[in-house]
PDB file of N, CA, C and O in Angstrom:
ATOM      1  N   UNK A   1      41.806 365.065-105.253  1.00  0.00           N
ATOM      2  CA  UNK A   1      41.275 366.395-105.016  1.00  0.00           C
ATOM      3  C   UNK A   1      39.993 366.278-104.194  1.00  0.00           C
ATOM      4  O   UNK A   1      39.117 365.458-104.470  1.00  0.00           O
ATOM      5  N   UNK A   2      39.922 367.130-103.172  1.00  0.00           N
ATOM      6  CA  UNK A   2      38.483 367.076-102.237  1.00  0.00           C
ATOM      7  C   UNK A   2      37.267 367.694-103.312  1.00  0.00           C
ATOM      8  O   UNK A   2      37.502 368.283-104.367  1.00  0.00           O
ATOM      9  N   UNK A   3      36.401 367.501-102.947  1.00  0.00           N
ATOM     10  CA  UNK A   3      35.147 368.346-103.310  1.00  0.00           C
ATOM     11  C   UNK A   3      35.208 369.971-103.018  1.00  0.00           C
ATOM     12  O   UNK A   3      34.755 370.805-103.802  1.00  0.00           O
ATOM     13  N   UNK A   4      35.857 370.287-101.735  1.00  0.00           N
ATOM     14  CA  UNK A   4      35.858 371.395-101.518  1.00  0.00           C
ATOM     15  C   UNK A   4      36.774 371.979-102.482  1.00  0.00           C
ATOM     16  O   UNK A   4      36.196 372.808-103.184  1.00  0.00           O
ATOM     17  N   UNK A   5      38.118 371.818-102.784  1.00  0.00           N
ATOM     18  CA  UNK A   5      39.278 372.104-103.857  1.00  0.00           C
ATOM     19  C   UNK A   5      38.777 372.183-105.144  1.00  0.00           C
ATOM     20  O   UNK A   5      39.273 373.039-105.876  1.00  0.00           O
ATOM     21  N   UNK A   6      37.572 371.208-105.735  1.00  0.00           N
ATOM     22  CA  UNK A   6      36.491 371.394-106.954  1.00  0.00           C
ATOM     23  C   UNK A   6      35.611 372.596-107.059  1.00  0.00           C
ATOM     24  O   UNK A   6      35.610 373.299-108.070  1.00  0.00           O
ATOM     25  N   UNK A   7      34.834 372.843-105.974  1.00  0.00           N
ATOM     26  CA  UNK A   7      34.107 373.497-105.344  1.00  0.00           C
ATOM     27  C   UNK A   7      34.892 375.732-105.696  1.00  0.00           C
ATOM     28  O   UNK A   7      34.439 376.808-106.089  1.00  0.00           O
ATOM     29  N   UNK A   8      36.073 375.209-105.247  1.00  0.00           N
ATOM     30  CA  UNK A   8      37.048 376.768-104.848  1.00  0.00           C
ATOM     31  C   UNK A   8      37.611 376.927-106.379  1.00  0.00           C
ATOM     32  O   UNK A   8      37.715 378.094-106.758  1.00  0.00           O
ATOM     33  N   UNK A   9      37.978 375.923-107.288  1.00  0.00           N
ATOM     34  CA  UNK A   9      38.351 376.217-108.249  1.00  0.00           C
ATOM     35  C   UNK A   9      37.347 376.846-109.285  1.00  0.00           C
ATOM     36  O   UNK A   9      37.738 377.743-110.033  1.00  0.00           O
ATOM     37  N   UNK A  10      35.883 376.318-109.338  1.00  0.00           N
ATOM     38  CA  UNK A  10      34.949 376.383-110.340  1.00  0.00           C
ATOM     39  C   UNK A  10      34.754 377.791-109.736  1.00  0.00           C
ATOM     40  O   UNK A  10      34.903 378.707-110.545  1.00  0.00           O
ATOM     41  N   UNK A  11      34.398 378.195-108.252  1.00  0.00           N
ATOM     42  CA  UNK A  11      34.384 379.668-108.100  1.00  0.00           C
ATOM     43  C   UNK A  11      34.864 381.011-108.844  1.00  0.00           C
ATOM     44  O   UNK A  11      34.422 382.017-109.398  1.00  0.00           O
ATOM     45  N   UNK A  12      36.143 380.321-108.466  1.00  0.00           N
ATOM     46  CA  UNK A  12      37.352 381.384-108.930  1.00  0.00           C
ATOM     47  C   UNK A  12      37.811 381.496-110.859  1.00  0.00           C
ATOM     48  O   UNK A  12      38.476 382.319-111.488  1.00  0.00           O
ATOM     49  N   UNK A  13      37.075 380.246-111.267  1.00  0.00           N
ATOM     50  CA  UNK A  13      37.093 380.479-112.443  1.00  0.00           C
ATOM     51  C   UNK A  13      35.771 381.513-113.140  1.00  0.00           C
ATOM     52  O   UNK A  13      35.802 382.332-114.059  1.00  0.00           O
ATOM     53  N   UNK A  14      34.852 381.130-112.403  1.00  0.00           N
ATOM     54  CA  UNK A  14      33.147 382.049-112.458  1.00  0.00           C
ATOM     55  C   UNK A  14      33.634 383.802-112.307  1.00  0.00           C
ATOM     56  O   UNK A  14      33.184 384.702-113.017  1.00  0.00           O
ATOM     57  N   UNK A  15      34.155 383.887-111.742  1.00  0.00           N
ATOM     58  CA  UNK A  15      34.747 385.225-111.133  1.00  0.00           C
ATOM     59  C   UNK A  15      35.248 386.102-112.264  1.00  0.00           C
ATOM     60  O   UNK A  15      35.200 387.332-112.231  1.00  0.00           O
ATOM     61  N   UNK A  16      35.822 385.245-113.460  1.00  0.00           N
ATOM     62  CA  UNK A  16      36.284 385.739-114.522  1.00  0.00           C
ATOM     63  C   UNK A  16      35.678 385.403-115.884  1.00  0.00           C
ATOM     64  O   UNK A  16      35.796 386.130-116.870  1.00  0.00           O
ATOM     65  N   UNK A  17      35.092 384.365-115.862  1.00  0.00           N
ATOM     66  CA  UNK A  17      34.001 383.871-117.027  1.00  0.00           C
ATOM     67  C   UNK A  17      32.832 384.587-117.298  1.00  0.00           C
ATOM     68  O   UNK A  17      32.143 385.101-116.418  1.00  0.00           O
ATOM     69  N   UNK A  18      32.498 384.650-118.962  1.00  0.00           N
ATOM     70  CA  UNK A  18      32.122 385.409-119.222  1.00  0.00           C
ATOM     71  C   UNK A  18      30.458 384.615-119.756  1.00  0.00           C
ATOM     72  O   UNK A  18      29.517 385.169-120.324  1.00  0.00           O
ATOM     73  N   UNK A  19      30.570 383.392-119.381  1.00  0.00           N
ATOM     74  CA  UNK A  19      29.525 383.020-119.316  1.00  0.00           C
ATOM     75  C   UNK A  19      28.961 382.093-117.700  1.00  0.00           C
ATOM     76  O   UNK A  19      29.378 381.125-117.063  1.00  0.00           O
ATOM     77  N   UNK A  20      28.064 382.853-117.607  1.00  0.00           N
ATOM     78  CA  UNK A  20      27.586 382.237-116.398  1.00  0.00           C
ATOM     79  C   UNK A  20      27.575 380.473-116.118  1.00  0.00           C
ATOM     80  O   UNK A  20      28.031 379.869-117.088  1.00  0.00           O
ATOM     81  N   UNK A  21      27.290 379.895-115.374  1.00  0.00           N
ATOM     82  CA  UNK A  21      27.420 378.842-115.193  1.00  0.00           C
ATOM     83  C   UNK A  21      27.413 377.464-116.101  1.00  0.00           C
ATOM     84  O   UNK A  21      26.573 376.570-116.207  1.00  0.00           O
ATOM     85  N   UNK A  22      28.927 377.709-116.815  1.00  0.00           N
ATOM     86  CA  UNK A  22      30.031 377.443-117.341  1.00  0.00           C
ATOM     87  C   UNK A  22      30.518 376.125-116.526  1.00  0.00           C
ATOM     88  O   UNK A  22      30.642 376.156-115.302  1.00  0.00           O
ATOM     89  N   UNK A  23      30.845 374.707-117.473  1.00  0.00           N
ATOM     90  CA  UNK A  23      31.281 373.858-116.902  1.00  0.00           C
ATOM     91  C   UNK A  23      33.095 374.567-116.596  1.00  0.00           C
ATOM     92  O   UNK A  23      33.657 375.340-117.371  1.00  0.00           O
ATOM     93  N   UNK A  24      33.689 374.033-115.294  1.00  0.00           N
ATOM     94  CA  UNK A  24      35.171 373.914-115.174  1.00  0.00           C
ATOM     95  C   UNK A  24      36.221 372.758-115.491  1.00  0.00           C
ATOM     96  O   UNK A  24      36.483 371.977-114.577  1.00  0.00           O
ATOM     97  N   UNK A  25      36.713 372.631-116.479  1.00  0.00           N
ATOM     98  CA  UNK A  25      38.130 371.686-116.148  1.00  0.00           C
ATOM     99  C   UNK A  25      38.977 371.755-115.835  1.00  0.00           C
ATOM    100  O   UNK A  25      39.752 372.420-116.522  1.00  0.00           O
ATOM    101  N   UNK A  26      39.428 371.202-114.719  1.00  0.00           N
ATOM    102  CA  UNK A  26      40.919 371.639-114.059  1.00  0.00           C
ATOM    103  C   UNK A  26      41.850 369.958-113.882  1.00  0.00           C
ATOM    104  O   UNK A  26      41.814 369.007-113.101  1.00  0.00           O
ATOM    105  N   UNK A  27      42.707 370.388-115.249  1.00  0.00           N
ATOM    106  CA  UNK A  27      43.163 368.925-115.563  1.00  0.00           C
ATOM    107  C   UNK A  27      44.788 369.385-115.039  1.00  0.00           C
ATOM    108  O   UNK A  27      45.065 370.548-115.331  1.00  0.00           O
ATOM    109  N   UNK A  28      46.060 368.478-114.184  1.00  0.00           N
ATOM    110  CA  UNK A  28      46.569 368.384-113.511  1.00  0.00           C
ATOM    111  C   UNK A  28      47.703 366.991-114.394  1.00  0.00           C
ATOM    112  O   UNK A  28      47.472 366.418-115.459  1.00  0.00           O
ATOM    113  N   UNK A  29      48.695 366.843-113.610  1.00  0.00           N
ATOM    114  CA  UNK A  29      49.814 366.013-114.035  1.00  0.00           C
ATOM    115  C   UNK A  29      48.849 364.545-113.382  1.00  0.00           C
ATOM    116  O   UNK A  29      48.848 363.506-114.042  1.00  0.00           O
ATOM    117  N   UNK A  30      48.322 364.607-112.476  1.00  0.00           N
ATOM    118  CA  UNK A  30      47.775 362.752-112.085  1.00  0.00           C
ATOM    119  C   UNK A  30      46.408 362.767-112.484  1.00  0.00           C
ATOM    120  O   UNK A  30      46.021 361.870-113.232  1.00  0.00           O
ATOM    121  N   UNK A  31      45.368 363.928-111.978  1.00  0.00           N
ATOM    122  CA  UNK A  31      44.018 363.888-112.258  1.00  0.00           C
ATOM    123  C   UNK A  31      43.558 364.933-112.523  1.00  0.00           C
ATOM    124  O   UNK A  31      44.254 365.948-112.521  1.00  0.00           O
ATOM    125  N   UNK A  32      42.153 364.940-112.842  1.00  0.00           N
ATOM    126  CA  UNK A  32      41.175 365.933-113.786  1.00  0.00           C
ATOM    127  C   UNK A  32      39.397 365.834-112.881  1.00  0.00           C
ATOM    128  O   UNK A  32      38.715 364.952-112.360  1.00  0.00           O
ATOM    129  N   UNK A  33      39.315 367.003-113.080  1.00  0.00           N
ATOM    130  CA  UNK A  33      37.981 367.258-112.161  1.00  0.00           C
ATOM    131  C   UNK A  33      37.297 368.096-113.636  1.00  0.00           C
ATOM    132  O   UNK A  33      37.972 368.698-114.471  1.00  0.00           O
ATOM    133  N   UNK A  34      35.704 367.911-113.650  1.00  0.00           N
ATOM    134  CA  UNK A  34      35.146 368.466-114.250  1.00  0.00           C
ATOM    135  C   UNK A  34      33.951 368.905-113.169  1.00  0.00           C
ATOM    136  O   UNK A  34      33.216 368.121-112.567  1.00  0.00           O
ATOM    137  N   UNK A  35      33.949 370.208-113.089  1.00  0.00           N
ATOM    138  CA  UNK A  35      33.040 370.822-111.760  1.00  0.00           C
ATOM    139  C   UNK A  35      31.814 371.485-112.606  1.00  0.00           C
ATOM    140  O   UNK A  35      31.999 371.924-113.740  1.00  0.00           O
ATOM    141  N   UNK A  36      30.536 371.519-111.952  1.00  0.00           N
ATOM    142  CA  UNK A  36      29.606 372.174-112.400  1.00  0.00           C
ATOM    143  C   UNK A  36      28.843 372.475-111.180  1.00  0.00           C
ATOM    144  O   UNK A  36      28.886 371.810-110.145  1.00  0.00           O
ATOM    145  N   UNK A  37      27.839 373.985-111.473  1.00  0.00           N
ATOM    146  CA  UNK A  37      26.928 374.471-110.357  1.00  0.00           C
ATOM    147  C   UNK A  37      25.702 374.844-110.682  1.00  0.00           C
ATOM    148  O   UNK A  37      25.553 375.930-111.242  1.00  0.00           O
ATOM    149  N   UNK A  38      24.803 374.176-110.450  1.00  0.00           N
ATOM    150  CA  UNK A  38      23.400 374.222-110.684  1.00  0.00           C
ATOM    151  C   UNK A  38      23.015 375.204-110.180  1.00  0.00           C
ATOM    152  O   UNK A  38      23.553 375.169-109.073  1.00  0.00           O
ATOM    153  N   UNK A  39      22.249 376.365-110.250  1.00  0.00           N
ATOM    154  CA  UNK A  39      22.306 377.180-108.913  1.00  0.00           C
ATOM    155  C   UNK A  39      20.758 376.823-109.122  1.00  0.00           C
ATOM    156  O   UNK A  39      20.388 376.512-107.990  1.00  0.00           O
ATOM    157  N   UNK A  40      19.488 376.690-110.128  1.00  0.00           N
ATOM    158  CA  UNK A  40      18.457 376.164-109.913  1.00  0.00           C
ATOM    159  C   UNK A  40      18.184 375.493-108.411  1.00  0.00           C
ATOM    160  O   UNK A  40      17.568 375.897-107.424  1.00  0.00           O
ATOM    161  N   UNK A  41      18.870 374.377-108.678  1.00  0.00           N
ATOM    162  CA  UNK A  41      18.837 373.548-107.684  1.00  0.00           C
ATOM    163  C   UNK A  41      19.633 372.882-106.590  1.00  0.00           C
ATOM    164  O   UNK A  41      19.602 371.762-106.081  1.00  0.00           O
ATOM    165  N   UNK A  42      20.441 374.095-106.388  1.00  0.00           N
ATOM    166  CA  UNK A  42      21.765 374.271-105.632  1.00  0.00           C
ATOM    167  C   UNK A  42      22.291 373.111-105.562  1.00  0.00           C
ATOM    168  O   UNK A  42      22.308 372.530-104.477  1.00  0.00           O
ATOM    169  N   UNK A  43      22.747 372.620-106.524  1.00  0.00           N
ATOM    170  CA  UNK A  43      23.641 371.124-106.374  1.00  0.00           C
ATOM    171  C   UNK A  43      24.796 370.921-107.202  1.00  0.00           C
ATOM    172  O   UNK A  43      24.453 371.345-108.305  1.00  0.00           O
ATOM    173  N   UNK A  44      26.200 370.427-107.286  1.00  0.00           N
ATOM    174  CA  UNK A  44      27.013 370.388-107.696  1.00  0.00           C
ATOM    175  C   UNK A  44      27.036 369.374-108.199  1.00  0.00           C
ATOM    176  O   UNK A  44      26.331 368.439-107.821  1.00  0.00           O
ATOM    177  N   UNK A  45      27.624 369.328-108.902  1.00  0.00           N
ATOM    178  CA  UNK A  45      28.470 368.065-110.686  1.00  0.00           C
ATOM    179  C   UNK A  45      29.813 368.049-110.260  1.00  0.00           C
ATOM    180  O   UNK A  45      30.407 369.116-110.414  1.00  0.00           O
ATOM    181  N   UNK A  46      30.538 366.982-109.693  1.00  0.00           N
ATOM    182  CA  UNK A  46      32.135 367.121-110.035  1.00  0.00           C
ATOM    183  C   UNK A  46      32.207 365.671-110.428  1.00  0.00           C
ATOM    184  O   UNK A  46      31.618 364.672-110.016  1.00  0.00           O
ATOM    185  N   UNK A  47      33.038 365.854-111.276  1.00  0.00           N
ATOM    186  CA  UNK A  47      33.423 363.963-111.841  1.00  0.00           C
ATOM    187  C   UNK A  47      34.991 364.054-112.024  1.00  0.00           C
ATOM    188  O   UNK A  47      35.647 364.785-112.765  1.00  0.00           O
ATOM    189  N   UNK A  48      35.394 363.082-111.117  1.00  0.00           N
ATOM    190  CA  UNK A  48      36.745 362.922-111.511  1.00  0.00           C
ATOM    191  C   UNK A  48      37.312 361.969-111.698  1.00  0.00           C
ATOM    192  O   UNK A  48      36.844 360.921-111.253  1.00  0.00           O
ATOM    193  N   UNK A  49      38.668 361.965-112.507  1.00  0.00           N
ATOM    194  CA  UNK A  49      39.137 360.915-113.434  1.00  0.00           C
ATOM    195  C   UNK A  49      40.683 361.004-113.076  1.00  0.00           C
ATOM    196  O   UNK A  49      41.164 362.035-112.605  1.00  0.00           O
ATOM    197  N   UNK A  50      41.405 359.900-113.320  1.00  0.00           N
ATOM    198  CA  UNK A  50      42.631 359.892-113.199  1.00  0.00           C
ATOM    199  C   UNK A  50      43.520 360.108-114.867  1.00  0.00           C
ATOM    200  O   UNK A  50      44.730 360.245-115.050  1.00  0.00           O
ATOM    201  N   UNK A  51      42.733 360.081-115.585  1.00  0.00           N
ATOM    202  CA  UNK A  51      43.764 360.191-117.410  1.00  0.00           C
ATOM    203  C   UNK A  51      43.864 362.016-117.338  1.00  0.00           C
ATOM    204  O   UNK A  51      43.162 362.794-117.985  1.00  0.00           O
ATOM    205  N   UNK A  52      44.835 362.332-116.459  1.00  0.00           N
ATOM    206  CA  UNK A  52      45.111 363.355-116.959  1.00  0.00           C
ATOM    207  C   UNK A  52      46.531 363.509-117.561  1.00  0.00           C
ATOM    208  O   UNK A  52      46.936 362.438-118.012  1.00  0.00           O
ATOM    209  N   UNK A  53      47.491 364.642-117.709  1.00  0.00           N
ATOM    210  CA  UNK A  53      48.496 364.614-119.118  1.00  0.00           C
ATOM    211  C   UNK A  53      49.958 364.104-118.592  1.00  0.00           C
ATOM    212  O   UNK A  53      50.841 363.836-119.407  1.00  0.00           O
ATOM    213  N   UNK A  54      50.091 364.027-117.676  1.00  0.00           N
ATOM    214  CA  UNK A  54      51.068 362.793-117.358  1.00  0.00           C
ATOM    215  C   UNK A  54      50.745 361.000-117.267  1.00  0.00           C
ATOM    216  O   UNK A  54      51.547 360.132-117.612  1.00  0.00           O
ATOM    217  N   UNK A  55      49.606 360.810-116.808  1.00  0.00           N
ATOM    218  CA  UNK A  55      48.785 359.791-116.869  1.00  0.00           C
ATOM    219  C   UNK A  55      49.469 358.921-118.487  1.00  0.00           C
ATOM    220  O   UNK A  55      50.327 358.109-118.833  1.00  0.00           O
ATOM    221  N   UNK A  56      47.867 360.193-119.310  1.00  0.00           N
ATOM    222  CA  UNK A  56      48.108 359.703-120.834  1.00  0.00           C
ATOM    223  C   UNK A  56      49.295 359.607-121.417  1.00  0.00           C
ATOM    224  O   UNK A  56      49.486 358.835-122.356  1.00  0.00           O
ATOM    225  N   UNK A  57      50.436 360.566-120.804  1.00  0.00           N
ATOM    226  CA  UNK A  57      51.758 360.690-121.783  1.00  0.00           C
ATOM    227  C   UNK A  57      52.657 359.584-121.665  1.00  0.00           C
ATOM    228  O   UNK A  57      53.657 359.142-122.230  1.00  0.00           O
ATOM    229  N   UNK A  58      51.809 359.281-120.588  1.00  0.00           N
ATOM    230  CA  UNK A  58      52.740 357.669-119.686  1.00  0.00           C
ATOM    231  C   UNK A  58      51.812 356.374-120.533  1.00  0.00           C
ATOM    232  O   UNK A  58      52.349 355.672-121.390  1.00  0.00           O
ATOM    233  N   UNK A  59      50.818 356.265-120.252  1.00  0.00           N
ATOM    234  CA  UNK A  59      49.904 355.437-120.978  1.00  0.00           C
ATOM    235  C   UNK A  59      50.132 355.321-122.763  1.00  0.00           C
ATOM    236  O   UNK A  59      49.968 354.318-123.458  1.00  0.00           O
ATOM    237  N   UNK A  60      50.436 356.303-123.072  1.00  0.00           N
ATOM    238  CA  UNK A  60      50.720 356.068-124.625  1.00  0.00           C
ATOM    239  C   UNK A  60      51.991 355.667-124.913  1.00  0.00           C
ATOM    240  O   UNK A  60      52.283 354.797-125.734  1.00  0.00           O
ATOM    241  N   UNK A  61      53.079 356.571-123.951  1.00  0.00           N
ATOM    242  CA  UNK A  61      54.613 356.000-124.153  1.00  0.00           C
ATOM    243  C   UNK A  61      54.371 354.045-123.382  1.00  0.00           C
ATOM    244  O   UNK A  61      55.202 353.210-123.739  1.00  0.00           O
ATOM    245  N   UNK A  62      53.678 353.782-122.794  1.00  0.00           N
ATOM    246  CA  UNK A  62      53.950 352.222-122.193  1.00  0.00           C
ATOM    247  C   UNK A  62      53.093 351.723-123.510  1.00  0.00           C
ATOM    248  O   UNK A  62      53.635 350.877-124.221  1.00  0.00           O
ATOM    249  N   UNK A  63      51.883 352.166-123.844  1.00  0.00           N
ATOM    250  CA  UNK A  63      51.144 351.453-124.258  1.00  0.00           C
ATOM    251  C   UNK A  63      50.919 351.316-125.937  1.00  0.00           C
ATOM    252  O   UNK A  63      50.628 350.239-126.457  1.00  0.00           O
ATOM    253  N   UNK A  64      51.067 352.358-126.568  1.00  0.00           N
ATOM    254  CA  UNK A  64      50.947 352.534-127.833  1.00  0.00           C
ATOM    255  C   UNK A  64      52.653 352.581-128.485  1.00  0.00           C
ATOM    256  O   UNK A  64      52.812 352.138-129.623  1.00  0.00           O
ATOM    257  N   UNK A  65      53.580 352.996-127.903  1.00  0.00           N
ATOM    258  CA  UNK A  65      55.258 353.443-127.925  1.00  0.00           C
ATOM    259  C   UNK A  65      55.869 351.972-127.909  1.00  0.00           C
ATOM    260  O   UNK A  65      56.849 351.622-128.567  1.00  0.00           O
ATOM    261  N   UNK A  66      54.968 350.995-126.863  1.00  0.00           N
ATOM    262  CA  UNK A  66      55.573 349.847-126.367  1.00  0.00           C
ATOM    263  C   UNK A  66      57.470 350.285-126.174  1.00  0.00           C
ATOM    264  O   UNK A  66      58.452 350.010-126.863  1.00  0.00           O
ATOM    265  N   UNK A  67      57.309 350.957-125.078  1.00  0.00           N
ATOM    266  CA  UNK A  67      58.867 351.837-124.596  1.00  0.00           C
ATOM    267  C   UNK A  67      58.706 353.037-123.620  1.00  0.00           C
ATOM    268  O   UNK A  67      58.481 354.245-123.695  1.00  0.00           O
ATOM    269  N   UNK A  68      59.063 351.558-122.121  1.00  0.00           N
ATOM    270  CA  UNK A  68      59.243 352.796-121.298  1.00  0.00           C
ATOM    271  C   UNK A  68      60.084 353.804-120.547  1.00  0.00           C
ATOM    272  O   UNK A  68      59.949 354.384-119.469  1.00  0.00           O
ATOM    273  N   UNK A  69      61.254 353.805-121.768  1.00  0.00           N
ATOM    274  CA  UNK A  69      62.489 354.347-121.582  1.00  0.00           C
ATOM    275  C   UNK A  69      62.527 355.470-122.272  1.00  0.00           C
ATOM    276  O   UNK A  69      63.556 356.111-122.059  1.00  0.00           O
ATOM    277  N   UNK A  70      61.633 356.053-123.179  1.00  0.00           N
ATOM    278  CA  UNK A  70      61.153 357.193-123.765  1.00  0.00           C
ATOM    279  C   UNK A  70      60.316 358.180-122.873  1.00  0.00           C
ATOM    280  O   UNK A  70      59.438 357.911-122.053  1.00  0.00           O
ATOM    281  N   UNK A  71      60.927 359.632-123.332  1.00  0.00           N
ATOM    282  CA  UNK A  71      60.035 360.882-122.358  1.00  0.00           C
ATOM    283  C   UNK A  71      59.470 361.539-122.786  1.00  0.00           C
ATOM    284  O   UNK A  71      59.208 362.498-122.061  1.00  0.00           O
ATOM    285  N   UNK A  72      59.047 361.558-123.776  1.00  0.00           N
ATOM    286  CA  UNK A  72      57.833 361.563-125.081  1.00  0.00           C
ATOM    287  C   UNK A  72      57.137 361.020-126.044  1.00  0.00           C
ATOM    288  O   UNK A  72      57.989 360.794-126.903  1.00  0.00           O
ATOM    289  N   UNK A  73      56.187 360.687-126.420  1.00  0.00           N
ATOM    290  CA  UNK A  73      55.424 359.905-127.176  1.00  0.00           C
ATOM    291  C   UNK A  73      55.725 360.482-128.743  1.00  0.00           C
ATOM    292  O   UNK A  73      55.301 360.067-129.821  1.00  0.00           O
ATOM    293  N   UNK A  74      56.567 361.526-128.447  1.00  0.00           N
ATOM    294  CA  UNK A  74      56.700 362.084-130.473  1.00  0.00           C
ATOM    295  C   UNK A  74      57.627 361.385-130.374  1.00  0.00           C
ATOM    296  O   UNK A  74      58.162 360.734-129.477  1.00  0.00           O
ATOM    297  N   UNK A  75      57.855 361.672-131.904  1.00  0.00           N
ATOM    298  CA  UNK A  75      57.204 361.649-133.142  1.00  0.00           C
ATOM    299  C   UNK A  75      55.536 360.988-132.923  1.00  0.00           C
ATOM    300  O   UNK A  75      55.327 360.223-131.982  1.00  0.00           O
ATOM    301  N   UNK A  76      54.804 361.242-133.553  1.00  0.00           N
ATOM    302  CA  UNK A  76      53.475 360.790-133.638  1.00  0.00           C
ATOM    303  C   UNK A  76      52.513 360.432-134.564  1.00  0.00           C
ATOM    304  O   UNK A  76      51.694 361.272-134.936  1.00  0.00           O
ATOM    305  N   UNK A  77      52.497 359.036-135.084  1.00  0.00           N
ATOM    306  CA  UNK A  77      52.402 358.277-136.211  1.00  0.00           C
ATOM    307  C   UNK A  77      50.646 358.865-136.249  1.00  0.00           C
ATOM    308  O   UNK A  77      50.223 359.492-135.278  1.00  0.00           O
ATOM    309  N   UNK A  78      49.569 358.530-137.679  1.00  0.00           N
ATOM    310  CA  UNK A  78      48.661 358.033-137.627  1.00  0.00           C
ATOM    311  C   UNK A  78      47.898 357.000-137.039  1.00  0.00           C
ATOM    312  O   UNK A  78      46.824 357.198-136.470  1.00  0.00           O
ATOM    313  N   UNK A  79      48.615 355.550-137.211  1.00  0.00           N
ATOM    314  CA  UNK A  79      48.694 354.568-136.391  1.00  0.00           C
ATOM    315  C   UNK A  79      48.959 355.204-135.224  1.00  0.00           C
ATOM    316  O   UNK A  79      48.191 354.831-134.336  1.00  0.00           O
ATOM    317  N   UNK A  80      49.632 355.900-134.929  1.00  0.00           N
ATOM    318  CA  UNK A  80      49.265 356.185-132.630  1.00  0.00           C
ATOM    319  C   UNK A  80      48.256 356.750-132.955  1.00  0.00           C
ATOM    320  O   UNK A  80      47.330 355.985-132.687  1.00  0.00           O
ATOM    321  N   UNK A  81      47.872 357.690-133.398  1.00  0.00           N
ATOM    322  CA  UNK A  81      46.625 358.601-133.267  1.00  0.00           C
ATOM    323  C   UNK A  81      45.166 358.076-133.071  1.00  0.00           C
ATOM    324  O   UNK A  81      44.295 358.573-132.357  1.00  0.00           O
ATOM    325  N   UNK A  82      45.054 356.478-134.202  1.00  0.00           N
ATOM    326  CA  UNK A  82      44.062 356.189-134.018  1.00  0.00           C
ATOM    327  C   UNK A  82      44.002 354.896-132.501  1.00  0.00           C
ATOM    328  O   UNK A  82      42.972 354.386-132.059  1.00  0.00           O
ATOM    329  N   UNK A  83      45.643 354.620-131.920  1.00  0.00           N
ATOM    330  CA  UNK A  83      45.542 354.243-131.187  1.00  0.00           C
ATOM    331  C   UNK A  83      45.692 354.995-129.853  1.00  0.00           C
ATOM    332  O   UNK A  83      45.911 354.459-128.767  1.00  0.00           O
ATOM    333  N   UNK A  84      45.592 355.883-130.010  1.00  0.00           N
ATOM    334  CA  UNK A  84      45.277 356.970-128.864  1.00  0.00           C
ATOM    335  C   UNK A  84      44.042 357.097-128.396  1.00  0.00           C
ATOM    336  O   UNK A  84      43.678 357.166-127.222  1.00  0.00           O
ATOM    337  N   UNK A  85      43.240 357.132-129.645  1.00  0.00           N
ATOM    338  CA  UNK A  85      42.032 357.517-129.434  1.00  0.00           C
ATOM    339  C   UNK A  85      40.989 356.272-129.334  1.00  0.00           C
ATOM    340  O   UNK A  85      39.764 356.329-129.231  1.00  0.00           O
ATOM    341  N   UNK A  86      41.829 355.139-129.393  1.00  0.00           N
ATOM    342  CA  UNK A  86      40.624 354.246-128.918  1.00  0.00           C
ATOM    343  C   UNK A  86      41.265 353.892-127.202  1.00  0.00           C
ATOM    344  O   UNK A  86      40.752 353.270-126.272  1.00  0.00           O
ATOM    345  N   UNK A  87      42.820 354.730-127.354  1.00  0.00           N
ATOM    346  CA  UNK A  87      42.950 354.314-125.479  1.00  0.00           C
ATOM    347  C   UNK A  87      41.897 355.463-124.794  1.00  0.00           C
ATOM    348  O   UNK A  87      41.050 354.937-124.072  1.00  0.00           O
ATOM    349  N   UNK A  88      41.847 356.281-124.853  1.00  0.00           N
ATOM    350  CA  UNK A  88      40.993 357.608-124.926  1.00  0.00           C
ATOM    351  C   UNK A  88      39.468 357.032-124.296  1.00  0.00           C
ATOM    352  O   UNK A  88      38.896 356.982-123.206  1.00  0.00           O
ATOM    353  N   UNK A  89      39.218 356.640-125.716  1.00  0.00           N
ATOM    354  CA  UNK A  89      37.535 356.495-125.421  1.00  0.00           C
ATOM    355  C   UNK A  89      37.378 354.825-124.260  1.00  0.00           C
ATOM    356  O   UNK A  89      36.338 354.658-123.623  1.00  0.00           O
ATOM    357  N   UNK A  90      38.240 354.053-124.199  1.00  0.00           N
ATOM    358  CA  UNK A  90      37.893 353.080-123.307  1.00  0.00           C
ATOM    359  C   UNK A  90      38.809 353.405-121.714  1.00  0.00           C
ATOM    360  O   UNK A  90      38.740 352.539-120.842  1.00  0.00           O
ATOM    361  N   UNK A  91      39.428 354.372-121.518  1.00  0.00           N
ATOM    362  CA  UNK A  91      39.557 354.787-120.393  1.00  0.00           C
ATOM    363  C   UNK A  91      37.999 355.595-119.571  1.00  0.00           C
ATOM    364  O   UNK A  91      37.494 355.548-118.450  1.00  0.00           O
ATOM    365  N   UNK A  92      37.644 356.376-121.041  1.00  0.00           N
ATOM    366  CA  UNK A  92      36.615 357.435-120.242  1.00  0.00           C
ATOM    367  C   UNK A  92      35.398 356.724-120.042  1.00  0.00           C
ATOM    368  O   UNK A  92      34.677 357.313-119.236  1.00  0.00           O
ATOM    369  N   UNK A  93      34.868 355.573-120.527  1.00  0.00           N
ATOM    370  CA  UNK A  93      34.163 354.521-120.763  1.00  0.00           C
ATOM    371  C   UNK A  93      34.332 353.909-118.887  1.00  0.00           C
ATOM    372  O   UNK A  93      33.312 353.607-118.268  1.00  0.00           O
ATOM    373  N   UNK A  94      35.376 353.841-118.395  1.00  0.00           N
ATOM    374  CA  UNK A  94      36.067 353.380-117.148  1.00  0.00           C
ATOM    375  C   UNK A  94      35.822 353.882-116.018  1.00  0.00           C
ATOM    376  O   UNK A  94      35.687 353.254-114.967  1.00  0.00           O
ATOM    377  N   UNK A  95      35.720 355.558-116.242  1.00  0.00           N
ATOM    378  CA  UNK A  95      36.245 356.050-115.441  1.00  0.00           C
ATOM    379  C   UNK A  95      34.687 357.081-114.802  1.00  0.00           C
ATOM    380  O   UNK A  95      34.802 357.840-113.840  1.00  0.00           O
TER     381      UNK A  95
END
């Protein structure tokens, strides 16, 4: 995603938000942008990441499922959950 495509989305979400300058997430099948607008100091925040919900659904079915012939990660044990969430926190740690 460009900056400008970050930029047009956080707009158009402002347009309807009911709180003023409001972080945006606009999470997608490959990647995820988190946009912000300073207007203080006219400067923008975008951070982007590739674990968005095809990413993870793929990452947990390869990685936690060990099976990549499955097209869902359910059923969904405790054991995945807490191994979700440590794939979770050392992706965002990454990224």
């Amino acid at each position: 995603i460009s900056r400008k495509e970050a930029q047009l989305a956080y707009r158009a979400v402002q347009l309807r938000a009911t709180e003023p300058g409001a972080m945006v997430w606009d999470i997608g099948g490959a990647s995820f942008q988190m946009t912000f607008y300073n207007q203080d100091k006219n400067e923008w925040s975008i951070f982007k990441g590739t674990l968005a919900s095809v990413v993870f659904k793929d990452l947990i079915i390869k990685q936690i499922k060990n099976n990549t012939k499955l097209n869902s990660p359910n059923p969904f044990s405790r054991s995945d959950l807490k191994k979700a969430r440590k794939l979770v926190s050392e992706q965002v740690k990454t990224e």
